[in-house]
N, C-alpha and C positions, 0 to 999 in steps of 0.2 A: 469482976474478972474480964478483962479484954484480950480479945484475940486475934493477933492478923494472919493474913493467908500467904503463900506464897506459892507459883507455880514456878516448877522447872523441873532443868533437867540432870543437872549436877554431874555433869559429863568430861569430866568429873568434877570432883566439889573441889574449888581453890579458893586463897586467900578474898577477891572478889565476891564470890559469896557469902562468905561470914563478914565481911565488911555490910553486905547489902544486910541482914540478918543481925547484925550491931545498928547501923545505922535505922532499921524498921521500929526496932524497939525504944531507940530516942524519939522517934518522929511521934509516934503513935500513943507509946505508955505500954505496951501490951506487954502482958504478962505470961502471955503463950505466944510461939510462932507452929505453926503449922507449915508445913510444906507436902503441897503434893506434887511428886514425884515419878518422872516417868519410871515404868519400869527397866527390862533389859533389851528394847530396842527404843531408838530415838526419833526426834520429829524428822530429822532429816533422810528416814529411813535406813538405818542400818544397825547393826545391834548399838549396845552402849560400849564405853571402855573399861568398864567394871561391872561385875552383877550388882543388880538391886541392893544387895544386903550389905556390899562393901561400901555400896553408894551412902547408903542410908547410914549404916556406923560415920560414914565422914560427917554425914550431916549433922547428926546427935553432937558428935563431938563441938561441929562448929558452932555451934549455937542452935538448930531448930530444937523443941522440945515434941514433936509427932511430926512422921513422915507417913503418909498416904499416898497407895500407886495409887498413879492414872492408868486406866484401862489399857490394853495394849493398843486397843482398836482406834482409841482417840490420841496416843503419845506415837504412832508413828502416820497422824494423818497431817494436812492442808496448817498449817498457821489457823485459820478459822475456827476449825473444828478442833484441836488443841486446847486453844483458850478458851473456847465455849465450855468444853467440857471441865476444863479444871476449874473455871467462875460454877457452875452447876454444881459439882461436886463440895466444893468451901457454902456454894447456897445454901445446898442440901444438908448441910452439915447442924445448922440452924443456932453456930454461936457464933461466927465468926462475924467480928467488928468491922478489919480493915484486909485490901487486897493492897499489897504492896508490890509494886514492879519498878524494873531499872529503866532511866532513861538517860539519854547523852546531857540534853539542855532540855524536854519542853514538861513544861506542868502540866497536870492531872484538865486545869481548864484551856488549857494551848490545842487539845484535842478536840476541845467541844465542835469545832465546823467539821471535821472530819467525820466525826462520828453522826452529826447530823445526816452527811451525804451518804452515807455508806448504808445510815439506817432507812434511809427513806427513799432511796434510788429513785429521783425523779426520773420524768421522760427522757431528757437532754441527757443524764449519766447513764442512762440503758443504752439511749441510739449510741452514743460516743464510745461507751464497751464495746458494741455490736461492730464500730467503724476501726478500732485498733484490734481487734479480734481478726476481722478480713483482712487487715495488714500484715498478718502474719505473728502476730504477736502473741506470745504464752501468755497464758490467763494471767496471771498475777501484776506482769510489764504493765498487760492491756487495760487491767483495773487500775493500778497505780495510775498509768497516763489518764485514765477520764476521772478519776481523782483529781487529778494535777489541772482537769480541764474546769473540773466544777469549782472550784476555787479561784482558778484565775477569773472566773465569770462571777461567784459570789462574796468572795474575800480575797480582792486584790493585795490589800495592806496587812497581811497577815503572811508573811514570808518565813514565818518557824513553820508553815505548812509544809514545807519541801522539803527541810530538817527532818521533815517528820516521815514523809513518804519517801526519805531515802535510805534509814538506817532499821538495820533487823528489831534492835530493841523497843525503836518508836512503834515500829509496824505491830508489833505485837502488843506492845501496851494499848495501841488503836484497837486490836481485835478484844482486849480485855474489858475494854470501856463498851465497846460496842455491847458483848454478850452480859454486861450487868447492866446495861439500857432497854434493852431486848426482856431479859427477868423481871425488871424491875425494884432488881434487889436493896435492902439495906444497906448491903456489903461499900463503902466508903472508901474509895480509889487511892492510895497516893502514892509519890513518886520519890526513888532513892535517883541520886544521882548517881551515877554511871565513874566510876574513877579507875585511870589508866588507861590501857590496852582497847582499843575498839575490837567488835566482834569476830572477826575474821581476823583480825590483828596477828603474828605469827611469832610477832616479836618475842620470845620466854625471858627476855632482860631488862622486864618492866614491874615497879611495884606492885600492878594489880595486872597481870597477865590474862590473857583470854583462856577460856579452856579446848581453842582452836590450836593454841601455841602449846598448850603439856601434850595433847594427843598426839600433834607433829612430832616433839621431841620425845617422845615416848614412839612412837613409830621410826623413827630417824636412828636412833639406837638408844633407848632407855633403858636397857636390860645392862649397858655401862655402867660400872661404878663412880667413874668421873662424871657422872650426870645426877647423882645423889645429892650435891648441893645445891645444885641447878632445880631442883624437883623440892625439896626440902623449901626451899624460898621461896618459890611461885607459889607453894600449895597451903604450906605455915605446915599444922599441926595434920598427922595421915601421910603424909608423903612416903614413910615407912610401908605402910599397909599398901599401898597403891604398887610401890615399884617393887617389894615382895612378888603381889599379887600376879606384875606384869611378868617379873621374873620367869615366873614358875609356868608362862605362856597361861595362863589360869585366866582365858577370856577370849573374846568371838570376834571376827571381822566378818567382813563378807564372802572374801573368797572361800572361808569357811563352811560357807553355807550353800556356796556354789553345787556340792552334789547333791543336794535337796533340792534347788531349782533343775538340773537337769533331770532329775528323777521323776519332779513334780511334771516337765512339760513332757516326757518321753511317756509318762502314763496318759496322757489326753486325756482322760475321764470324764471333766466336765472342759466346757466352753472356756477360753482365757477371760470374754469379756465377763464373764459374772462373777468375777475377784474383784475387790474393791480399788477404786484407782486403775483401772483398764478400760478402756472402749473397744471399738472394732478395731479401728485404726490400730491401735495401741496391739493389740492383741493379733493381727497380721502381721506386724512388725517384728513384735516377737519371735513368732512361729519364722518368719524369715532370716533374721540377723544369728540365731540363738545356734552355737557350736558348743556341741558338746565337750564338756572335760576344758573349754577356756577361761582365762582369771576375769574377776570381774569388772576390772577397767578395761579392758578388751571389751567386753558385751557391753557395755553401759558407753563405751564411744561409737559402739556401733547403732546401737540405738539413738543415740540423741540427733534432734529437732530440731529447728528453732520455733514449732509450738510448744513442745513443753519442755519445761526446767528438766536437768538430771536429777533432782530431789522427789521430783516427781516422780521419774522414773524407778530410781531406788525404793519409795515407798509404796509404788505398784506390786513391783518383784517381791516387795519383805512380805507384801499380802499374800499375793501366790506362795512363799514358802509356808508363811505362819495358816493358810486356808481362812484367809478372812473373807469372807464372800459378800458380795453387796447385801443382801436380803441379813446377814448379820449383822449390817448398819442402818439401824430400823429409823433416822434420823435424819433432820436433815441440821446445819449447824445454827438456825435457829431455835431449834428442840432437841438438845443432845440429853438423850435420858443415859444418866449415870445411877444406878438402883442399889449401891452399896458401897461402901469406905472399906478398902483392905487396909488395914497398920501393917508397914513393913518394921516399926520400930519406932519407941517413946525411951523419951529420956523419965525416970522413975519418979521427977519433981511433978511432973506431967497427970499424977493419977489425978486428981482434980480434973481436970479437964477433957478426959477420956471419963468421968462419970459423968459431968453435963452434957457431953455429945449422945454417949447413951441415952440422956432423958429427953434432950429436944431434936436428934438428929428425925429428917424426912427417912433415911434410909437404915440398914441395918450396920452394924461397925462389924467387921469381921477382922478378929484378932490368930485364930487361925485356918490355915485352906479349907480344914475338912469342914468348918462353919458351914461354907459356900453349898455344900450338898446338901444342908438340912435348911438353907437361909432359902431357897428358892424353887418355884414350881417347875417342875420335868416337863420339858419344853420351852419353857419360857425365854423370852428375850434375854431378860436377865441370867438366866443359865448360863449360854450360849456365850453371853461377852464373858461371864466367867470363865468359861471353860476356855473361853480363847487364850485367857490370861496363863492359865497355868500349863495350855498347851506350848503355847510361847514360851514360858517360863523353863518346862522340860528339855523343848532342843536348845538351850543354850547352857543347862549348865549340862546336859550331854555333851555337848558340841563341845566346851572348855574341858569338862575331865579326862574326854580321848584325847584332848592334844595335851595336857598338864600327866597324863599317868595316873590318874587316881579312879577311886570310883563314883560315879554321880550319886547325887543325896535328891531323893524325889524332892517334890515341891509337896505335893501332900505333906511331907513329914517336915517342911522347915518350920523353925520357929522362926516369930520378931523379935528383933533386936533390943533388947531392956538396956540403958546406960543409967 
């Protein structure tokens, strides 16, 4: 039985993905795909464009045969801490063969000097952080540039490095290589190629569209019926389900969530800085810019920097709303403990291999929420990111029924999805 891994975010799931998930299964042989799956907020902090469950029926369909959330706490942190935790999670899982991820142009060995630097931070790449950092430069520019510097000083003749250090897909396949270098895992890296549309790409009149380009035109007016064909092609098979879904306003943005942040800071209770992704700085800033009752591109131009990204920022505020607190991230992103597999949904071919995870998984597989009550100690770490999950999980599909008309369905009581 072979089995490869896949993280993401299927935000939503398009043709592109079940291409990457076609093409995993030629590359590799595997018999299974797993995919783990951010839940209903994303890495770039903000909610997702379909709940978990819609997400996840996309994915069965397209071909994964188990879909597995990521913790909220680790699918809306840092690039770093993301891919750590979803490699730890496929670790921990203790069957999985292959990690399969998308790249433009560079092989799974096209990385290898990269990941040297990044793993071993000599002197010269700490001072050189330290020297783009005083420039004014947000963490990630300022790491990229002394990346950029250690290479031009140890691997001149290797120019797929800049390829590498300039596109989201490389960047993250770098962090992916890193955190099974770090484990030491079995886990066997390799690379789909990347077809169509680049990631930011906006373009939706391409054969493999970005899922940057359905959320535009789904924000732009996809609740039109003249856009049914438009969505039907970029997406293949779901496209029904999705713009139903969006129809019926049956989902979350931010400004959505805008009265929970102003509630959150009007209550003071605790300190800003002790939410996850705030400083001092970060946390004055707020307390200064932050007017009540405005939309949230309003507060998020007010805030921005040029030390930190506006991703940054959005995934600060989603902490303050969701109460993630630092002391909740018992980790750092070289030891991301992830202590249990939620299944949001298996496709039924699947039972095999949902009885070999039960026999050799590190952690417990939890098939439904109320597991989580009986799966772990009162107190515990592991609690706590649970409980963040389904606390998270609560205000959105609240958050979607008030504005849809319907009534919310606990998260306690959902089932996973059986195809």
């Amino acid at each position: 039985m072979i089995t490869a891994g896949i993280i993401a975010e299927y935000n939503p799931f398009h043709r592109g993905h079940r291409y990457h998930i076609r093409e995993t299964r030629k590359k590799t042989g595997a018999d299974y795909i797993i995919a783990v799956m951010s839940g209903d907020y994303v890495q770039r902090g903000e909610p997702a464009a379909a709940d978990k469950y819609l997400r996840t029926r996309l994915a069965l369909e397209g071909g994964a045969d188990l879909v597995i959330e990521l913790p909220v706490i680790y699918s809306t942190a840092s690039a770093e801490y993301f891919a750590s935790a979803g490699v730890r999670l496929l670790h921990n899982l203790g069957c999985v063969d292959y990690l399969s991820f998308g790249s433009e142009r560079a092989e799974v060995k096209d990385y290898a000097p990269l990941v040297k630097i990044l793993s071993e931070e000599s002197a010269f790449f700490r001072q050189r952080l330290r020297e783009e950092l005083k420039m004014g430069k947000n963490f990630p520019l300022a790491r990229k540039d002394a990346v950029k510097a250690c290479a031009e000083r140890e691997y001149p003749e290797k120019k797929i490095l800049w390829d590498i250090l300039e596109t989201p897909n490389h960047i993250l396949g770098l962090e992916y290589l890193k955190a099974l270098n770090r484990m030491n895992s079995p886990i066997i890296p390799v690379t789909v190629r990347r077809e169509g549309a680049g990631y930011h790409d906006e373009n939706i009149r391409q054969k493999y569209p970005s899922a940057s380009a359905i959320r535009k035109m789904l924000l732009d007016g996809g609740r039109e019926n003249a856009l049914c064909d438009l969505l039907t092609e970029a997406m293949g098979g779901g496209a029904d389900l999705l713009l139903s879904h969006w129809k019926k306003d049956d989902t979350v943005c931010w400004d959505d969530l805008m009265r929970c942040l102003d509630y959150a800071i009007l209550m003071e209770e605790e300190d800003v800085e002790e939410f996850f992704g705030f400083d001092v700085d970060m946390a004055a800033r707020l307390q200064k810019m932050h007017k009540s009752g405005c939309s949230f591109s309003f507060l998020l131009d007010q805030l921005h920097t040029k030390r930190l990204t506006d991703a940054a920022w959005r995934r600060a505020l989603l902490h303050r709303v969701l109460h993630i607190k630092k002391e909740d991230f018992l980790s750092t992103a070289a030891d991301v403990p992830v202590p249990y597999a939620r299944v949001l949904g298996f496709a039924k071919r699947a039972a095999p291999l949902l009885k070999r995870i039960r026999a050799q998984a590190e952690i417990p597989l939890i098939q439904k929420p109320a597991q989580g009550r009986k799966s772990f100690k009162s107190g515990s770490a592991a609690e706590r990111l649970f409980e963040a999950d389904i606390r998270a999980a609560q205000l959105y599909e609240q958050t979607a029924a008030a504005k849809s008309g319907r009534a919310p369905v606990s998260e306690w009581v959902r089932q996973q999805i059986i195809l």
